[in-house]
Biopython code that builds the backbone (N, CA, C, O; Angstrom):
import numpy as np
from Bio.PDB.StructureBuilder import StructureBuilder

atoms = [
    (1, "UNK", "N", (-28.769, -30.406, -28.876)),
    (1, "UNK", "CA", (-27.715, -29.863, -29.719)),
    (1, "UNK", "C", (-27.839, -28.338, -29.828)),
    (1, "UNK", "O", (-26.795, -27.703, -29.976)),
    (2, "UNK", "N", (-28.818, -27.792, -29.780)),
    (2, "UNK", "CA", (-29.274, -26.387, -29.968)),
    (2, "UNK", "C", (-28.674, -25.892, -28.791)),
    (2, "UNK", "O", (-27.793, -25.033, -28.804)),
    (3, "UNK", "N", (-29.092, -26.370, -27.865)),
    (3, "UNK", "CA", (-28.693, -25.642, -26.478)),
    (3, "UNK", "C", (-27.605, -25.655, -26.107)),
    (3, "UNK", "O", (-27.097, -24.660, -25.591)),
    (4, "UNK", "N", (-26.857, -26.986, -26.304)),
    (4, "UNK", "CA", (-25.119, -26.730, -26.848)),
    (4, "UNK", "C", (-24.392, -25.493, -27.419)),
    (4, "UNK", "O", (-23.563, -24.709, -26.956)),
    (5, "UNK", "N", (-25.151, -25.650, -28.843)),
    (5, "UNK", "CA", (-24.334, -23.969, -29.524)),
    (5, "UNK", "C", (-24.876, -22.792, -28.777)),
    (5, "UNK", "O", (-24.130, -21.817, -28.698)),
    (6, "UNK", "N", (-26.198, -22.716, -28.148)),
    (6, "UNK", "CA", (-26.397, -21.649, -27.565)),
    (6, "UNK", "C", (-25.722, -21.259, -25.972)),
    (6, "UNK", "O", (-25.697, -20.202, -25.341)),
    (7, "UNK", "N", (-25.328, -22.305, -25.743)),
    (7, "UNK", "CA", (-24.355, -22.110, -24.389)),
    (7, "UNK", "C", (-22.765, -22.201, -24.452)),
    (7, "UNK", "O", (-22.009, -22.241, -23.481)),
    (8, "UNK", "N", (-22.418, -22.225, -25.801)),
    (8, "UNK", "CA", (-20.992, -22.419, -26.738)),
    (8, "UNK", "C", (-21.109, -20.724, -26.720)),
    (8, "UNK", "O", (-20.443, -20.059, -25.926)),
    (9, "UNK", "N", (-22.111, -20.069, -27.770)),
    (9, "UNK", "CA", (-22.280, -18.517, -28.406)),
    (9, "UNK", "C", (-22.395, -18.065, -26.900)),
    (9, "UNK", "O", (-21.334, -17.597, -26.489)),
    (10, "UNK", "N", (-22.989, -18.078, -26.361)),
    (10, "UNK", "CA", (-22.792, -17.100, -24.664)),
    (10, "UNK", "C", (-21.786, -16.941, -24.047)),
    (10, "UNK", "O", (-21.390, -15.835, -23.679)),
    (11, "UNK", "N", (-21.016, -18.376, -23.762)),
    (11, "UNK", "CA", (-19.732, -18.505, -23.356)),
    (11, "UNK", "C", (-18.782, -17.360, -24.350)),
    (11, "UNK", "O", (-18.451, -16.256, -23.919)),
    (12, "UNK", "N", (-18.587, -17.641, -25.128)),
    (12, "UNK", "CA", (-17.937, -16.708, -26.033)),
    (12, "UNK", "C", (-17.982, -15.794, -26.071)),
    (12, "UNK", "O", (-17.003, -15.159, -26.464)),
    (13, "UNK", "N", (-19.019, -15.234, -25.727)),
    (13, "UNK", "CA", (-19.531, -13.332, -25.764)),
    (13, "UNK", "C", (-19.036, -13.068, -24.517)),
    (13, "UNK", "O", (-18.267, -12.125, -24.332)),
    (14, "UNK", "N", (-19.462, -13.936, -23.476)),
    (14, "UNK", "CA", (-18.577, -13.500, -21.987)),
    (14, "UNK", "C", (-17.423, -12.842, -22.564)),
    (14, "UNK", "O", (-17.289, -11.621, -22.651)),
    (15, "UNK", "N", (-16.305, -14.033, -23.089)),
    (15, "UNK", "CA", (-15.274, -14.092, -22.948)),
    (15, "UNK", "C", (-14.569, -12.620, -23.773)),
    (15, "UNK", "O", (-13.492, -12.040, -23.634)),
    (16, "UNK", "N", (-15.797, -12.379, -24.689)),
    (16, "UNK", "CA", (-14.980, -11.444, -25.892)),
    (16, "UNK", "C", (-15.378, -9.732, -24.867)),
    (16, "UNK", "O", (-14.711, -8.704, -24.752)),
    (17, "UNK", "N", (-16.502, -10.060, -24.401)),
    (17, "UNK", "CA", (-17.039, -8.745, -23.782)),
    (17, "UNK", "C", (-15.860, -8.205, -22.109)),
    (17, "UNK", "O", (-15.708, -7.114, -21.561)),
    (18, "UNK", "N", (-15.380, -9.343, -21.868)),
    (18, "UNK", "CA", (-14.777, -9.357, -20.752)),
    (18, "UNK", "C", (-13.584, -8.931, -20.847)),
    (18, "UNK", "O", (-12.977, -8.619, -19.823)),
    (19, "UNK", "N", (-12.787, -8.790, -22.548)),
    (19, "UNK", "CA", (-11.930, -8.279, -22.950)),
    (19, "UNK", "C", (-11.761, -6.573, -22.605)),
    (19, "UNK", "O", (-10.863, -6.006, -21.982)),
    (20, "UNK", "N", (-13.137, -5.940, -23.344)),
    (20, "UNK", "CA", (-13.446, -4.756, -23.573)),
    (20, "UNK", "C", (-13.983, -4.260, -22.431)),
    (20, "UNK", "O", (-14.105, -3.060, -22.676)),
    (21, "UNK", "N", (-14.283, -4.410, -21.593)),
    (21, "UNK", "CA", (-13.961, -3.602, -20.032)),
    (21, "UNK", "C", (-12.922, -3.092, -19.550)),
    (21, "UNK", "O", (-12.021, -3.851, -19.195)),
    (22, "UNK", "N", (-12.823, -2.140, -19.456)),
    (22, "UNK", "CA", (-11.545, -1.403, -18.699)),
    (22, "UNK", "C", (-11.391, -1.225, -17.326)),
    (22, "UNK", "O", (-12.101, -0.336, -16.855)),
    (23, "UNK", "N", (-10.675, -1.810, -16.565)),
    (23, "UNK", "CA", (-10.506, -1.510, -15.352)),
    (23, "UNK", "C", (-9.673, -0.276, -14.957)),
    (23, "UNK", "O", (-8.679, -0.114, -15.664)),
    (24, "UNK", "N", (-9.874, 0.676, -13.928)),
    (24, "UNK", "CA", (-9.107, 1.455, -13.703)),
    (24, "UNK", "C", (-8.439, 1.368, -12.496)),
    (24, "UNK", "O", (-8.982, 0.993, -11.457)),
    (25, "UNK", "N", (-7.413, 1.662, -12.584)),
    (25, "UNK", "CA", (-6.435, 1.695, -11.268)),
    (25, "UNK", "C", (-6.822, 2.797, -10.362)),
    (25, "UNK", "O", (-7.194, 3.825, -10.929)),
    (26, "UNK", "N", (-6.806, 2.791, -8.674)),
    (26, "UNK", "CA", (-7.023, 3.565, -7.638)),
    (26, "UNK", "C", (-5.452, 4.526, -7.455)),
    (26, "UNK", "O", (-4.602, 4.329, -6.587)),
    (27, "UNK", "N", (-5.419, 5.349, -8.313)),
    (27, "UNK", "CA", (-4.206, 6.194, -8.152)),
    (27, "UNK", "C", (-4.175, 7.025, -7.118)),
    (27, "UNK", "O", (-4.501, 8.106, -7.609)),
    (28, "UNK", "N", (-3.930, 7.220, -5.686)),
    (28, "UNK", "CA", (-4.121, 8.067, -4.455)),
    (28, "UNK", "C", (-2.487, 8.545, -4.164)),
    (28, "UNK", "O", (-1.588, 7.726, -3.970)),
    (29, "UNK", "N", (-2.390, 9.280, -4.169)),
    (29, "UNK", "CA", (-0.938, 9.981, -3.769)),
    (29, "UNK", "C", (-0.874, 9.531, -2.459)),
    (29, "UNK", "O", (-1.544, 9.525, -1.426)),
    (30, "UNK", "N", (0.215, 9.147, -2.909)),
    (30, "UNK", "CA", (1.086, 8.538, -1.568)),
    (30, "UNK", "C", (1.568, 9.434, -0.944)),
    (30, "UNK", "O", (1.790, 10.439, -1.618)),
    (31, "UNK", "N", (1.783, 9.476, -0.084)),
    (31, "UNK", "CA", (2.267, 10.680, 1.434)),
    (31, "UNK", "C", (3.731, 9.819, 1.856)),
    (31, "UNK", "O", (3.381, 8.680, 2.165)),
    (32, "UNK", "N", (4.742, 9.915, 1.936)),
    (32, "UNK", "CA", (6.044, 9.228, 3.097)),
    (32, "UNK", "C", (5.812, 9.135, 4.142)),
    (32, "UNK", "O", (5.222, 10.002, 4.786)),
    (33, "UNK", "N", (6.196, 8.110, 4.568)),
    (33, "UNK", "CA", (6.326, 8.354, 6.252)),
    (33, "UNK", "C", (6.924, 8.928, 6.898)),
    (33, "UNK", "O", (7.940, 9.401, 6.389)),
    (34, "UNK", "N", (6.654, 9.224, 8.382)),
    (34, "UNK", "CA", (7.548, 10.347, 8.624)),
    (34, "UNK", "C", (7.967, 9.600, 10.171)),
    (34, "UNK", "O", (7.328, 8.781, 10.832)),
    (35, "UNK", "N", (9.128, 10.161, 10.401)),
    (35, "UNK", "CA", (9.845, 9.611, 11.662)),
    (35, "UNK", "C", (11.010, 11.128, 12.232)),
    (35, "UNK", "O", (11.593, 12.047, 11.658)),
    (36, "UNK", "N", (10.857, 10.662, 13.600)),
    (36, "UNK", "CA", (11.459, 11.525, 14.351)),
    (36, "UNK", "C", (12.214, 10.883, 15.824)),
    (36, "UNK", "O", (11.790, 9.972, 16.536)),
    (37, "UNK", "N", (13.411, 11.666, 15.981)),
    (37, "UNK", "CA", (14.228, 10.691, 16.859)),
    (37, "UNK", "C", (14.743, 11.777, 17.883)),
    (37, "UNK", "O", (15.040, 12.850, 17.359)),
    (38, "UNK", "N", (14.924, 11.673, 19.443)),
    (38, "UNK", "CA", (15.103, 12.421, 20.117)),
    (38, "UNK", "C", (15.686, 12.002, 21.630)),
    (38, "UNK", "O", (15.210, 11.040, 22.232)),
    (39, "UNK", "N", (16.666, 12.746, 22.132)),
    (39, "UNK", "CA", (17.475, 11.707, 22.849)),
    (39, "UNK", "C", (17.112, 12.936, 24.112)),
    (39, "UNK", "O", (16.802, 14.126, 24.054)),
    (40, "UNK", "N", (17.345, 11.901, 25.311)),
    (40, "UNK", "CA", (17.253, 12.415, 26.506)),
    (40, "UNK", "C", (18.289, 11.742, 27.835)),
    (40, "UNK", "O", (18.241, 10.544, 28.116)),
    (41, "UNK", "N", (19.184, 12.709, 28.550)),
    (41, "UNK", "CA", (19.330, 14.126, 28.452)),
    (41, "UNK", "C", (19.700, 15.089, 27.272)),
    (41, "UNK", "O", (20.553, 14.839, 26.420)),
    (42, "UNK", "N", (19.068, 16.033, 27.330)),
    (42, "UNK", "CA", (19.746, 16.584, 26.308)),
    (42, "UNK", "C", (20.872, 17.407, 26.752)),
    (42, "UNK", "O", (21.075, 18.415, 26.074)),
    (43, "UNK", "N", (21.781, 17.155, 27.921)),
    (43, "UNK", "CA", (22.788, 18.133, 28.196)),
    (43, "UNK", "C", (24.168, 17.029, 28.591)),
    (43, "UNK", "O", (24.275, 15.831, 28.854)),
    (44, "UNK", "N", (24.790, 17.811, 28.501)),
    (44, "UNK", "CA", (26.437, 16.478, 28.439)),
    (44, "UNK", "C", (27.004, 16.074, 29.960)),
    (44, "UNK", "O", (26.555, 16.410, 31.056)),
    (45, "UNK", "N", (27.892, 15.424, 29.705)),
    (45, "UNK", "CA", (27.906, 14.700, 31.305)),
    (45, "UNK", "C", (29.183, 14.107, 30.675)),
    (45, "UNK", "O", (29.384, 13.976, 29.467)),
    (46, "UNK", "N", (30.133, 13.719, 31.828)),
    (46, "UNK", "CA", (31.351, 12.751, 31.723)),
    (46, "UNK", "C", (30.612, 11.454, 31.853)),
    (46, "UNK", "O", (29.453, 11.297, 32.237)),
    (47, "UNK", "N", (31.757, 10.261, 31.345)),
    (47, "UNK", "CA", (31.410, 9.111, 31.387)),
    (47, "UNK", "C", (31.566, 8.108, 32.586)),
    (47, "UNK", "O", (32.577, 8.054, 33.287)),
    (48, "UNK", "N", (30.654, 7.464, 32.714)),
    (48, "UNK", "CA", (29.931, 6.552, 31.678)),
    (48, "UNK", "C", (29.072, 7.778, 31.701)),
    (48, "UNK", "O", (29.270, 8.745, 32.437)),
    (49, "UNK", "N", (27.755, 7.614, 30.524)),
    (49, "UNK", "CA", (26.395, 8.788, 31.026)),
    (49, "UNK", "C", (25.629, 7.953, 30.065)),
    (49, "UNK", "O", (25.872, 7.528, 28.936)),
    (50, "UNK", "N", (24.663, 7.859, 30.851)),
    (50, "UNK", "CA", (23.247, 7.555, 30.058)),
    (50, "UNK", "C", (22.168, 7.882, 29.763)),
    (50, "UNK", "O", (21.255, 8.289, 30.481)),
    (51, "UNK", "N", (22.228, 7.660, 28.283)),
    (51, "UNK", "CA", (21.174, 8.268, 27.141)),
    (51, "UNK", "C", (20.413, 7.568, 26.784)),
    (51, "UNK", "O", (20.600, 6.378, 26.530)),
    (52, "UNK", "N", (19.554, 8.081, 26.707)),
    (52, "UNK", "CA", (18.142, 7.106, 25.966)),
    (52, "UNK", "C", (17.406, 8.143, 24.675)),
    (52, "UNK", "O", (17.259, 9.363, 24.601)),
    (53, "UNK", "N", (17.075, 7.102, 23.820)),
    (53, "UNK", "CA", (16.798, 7.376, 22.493)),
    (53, "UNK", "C", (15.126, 7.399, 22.162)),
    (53, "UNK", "O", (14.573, 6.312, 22.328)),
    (54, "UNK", "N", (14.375, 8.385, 21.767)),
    (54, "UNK", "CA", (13.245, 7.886, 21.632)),
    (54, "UNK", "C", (12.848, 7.763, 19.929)),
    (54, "UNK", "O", (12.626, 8.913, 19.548)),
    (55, "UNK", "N", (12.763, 7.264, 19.344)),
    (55, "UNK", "CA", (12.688, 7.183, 17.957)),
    (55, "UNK", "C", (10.967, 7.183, 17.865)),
    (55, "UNK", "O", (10.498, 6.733, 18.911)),
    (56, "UNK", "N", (10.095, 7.513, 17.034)),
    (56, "UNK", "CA", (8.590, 7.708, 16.178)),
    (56, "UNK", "C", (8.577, 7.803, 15.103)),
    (56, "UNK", "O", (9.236, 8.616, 14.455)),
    (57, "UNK", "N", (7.637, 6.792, 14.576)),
    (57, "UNK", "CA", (7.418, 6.511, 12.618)),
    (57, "UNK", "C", (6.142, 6.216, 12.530)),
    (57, "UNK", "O", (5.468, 5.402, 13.160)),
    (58, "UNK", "N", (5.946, 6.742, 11.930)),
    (58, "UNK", "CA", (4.320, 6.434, 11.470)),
    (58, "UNK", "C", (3.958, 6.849, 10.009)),
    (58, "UNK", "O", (4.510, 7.875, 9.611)),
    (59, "UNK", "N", (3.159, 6.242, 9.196)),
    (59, "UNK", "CA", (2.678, 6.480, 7.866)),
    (59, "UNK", "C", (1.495, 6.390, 7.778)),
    (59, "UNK", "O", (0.853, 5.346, 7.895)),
    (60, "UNK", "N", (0.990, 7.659, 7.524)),
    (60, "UNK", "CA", (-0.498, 8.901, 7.464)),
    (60, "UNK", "C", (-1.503, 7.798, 6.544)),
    (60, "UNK", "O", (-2.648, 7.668, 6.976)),
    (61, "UNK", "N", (-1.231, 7.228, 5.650)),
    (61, "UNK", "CA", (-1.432, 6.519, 4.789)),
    (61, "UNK", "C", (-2.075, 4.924, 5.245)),
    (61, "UNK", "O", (-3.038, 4.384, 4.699)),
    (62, "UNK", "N", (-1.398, 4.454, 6.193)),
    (62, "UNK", "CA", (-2.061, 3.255, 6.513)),
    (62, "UNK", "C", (-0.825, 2.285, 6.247)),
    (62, "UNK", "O", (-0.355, 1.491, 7.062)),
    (63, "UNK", "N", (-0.343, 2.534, 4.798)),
    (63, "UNK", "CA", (0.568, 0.864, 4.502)),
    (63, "UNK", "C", (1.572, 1.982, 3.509)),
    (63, "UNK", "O", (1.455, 3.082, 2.970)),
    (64, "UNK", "N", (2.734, 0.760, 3.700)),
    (64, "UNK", "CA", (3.855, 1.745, 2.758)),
    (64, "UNK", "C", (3.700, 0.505, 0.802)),
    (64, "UNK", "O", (3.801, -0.707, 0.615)),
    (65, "UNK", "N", (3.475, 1.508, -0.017)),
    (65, "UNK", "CA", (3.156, 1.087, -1.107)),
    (65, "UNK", "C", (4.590, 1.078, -2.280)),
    (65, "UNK", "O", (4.589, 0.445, -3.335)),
    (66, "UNK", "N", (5.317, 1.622, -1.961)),
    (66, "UNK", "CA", (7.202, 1.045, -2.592)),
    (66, "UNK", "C", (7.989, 1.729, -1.358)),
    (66, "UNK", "O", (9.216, 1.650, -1.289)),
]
sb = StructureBuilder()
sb.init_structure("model")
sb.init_model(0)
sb.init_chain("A")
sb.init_seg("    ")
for serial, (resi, resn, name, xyz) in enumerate(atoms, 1):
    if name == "N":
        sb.init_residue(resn, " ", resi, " ")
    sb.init_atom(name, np.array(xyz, "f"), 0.0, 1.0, " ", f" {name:<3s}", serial, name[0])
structure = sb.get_structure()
């Protein structure tokens, strides 16, 4: 019975102490990603004419976070 309430009173202190810890959040400034788009030829032509598009995105950061 003793060892009951004494493993009842522990449990409890966990629970109350586990309250009063503060966790802090990893606040790191986020950077945007950045993208760039660029077409080749770059000089004009009658039709038909064909263009090709090169588009690049990348985020410095690793993962986009909103």
């Amino acid at each position: 019975m003793k060892i009951k309430k004494l493993l009842i009173t522990f449990l409890l202190s966990i629970l109350f102490l586990s309250g009063c810890i503060e966790q802090k959040e990893s606040k790191t400034a986020n950077t945007p990603p950045a993208s760039s788009l660029s077409v080749s030829p770059s000089i004009s032509g009658y039709s038909p004419f064909k263009v090709t598009f090169y588009i690049n995105a990348h985020d410095s950061n690793g993962y986009i976070t909103s």
